[in-house]
C-alpha positions in Angstrom: -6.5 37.9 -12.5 -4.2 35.1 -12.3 -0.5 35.6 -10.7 2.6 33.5 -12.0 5.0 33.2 -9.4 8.3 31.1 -9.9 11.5 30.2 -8.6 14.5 28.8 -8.8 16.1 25.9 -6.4 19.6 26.4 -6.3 22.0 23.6 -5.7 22.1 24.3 -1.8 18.2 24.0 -2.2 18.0 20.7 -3.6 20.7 19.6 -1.4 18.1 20.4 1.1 15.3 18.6 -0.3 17.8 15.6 -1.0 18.0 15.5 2.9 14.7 15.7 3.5 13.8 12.8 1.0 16.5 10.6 3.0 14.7 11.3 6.2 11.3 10.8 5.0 12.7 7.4 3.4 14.3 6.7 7.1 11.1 7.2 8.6 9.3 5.5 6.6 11.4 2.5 6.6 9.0 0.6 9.1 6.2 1.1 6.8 5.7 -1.7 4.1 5.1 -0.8 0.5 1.4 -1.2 0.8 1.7 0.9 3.8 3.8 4.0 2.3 1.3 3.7 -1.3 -1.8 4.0 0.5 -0.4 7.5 2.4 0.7 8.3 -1.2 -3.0 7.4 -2.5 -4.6 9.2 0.4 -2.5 12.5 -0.1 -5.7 13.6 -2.4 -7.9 12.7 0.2 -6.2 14.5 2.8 -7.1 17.5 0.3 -10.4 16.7 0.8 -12.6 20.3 -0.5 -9.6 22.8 -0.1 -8.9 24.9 -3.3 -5.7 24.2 -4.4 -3.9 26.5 -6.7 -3.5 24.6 -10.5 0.4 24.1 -9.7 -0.1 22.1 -6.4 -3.4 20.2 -7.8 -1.7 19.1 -10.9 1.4 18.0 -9.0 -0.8 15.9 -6.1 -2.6 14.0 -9.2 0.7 13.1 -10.6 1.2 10.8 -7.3 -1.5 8.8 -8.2 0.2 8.0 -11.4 3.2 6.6 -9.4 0.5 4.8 -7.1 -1.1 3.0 -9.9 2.5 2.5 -12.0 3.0 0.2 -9.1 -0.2 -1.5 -8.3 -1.0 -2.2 -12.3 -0.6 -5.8 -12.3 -0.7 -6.1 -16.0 2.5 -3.1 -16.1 4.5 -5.7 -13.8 6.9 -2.6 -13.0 10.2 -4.8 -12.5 11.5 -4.5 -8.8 14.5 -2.0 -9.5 12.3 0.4 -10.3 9.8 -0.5 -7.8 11.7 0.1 -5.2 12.4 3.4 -6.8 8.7 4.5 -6.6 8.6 3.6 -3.2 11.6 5.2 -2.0 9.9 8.1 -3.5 6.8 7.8 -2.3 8.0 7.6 0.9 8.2 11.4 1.5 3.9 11.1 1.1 3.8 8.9 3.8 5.5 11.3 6.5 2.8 13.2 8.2 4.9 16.1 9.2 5.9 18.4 6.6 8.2 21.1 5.6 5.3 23.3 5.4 1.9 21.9 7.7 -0.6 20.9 4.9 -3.5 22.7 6.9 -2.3 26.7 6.1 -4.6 27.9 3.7 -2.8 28.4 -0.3 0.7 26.8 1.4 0.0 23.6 3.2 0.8 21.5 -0.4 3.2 23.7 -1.9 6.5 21.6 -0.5 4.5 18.6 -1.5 4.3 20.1 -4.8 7.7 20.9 -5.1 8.6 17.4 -3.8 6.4 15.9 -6.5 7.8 17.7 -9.3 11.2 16.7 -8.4 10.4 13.1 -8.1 8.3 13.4 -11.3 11.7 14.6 -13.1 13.5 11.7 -11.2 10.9 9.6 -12.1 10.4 10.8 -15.8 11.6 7.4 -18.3 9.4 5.6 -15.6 6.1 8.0 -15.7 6.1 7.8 -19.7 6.9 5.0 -20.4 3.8 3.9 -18.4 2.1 6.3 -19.8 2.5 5.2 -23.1 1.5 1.5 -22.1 -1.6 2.8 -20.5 -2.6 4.6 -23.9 -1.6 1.2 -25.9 -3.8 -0.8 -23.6 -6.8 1.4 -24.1 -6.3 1.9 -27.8 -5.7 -2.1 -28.2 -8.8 -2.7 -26.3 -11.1 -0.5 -28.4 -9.4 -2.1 -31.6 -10.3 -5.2 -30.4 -13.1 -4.4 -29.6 -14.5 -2.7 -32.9 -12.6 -5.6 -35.1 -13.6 -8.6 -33.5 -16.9 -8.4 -31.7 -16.3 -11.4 -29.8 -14.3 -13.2 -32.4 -11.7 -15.4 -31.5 -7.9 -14.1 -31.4 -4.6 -15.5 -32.1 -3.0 -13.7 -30.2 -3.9 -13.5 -26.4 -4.7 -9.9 -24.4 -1.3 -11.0 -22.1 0.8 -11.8 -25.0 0.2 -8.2 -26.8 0.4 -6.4 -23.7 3.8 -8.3 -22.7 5.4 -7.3 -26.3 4.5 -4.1 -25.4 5.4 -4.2 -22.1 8.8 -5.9 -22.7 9.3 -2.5 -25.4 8.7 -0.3 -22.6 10.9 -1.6 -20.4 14.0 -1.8 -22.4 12.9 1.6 -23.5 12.6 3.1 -19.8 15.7 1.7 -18.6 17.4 2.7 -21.9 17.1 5.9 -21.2 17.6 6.0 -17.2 21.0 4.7 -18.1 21.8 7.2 -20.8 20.9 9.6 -19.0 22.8 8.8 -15.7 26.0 8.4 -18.2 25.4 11.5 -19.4 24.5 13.6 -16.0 28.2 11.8 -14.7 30.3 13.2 -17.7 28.9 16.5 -18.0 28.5 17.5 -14.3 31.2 14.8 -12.6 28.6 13.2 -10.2 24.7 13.4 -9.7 22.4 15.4 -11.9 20.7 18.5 -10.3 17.4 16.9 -9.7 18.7 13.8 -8.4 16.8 12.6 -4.9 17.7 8.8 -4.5 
């Protein structure tokens, strides 16, 4: 039988995981992007054959998301938020750990935590690639099953860049609604701000 455990980080706790995201970012600052998203990438590697309870395995595949949200060349993730991804990713890339990934159940539960923090951080970002990955498949198939090789008007980079412009304005829409909102209601940072 299953057991649900949960908690709740208090202020004093995401102070503490603040810090520790500043120094994983400090260490990490001799590592290049490449660098810090291939010790992102390889987190699921490290897991290698080790059962991972849903919470932490669902978390750890939400890394690769980030991964690819930066490496999709057809995305073009403008630098701003970039750099964002990186700085977050940069905890990944720090092979010491709050807790040591090799105890058995534990070893990825602060990198679980971590992740679902930078997810939240992260959230206008994650969807609104999201939602251009789904376009681009479902555009594809269109294509696909309308035009059999017929010629187009419109070429595959000039409906993904509509799209992609959309997505953009939308993402960054929201990031700044949001961060107006978290000031005037709480004076200063939101709760699950890391960077």
């Amino acid at each position: 039988m299953p057991l649900k455990v949960t908690f709740d980080l208090a202020d004093a706790d995401l102070k503490h995981f603040r810090t520790i995201m500043a120094e994983a970012r400090k260490a990490a600052s001799d590592k290049s992007a490449e660098e810090i998203l291939a010790a992102a990438s390889g987190l699921m590697d490290n897991v290698g054959d080790i059962e991972l309870p849903d919470f932490v395995g669902d978390r750890l595949g939400k890394v690769q998301t980030m991964v690819e949200m930066v490496r999709d060349d057809e995305w073009q993730l403008p630098e701003p938020e970039t750099e964002r991804v990186i700085n977050a990713l940069s905890y990944f890339a720090e092979p010491e750990d709050l807790i040591p990934d090799h105890i058995p159940g534990l070893g990825f539960l602060d990198d679980a935590i971590m992740v679902e923090l930078v997810v939240r951080e992260l959230r206008h970002e994650i969807q609104a690639y999201n939602d251009f990955c789904i376009f681009r498949s479902d555009e594809e198939k269109r294509r696909a099953r309308s035009g059999e090789g017929q010629e187009d008007d419109v070429s595959r980079e000039e409906w993904l860049s509509a799209r992609r412009r959309q997505l953009h304005k939308r993402m960054r829409d929201r990031r700044r609604k949001q961060r107006s909102g978290s000031r005037s209601s709480r004076g200063g940072k939101s709760p699950f701000s890391l960077f």
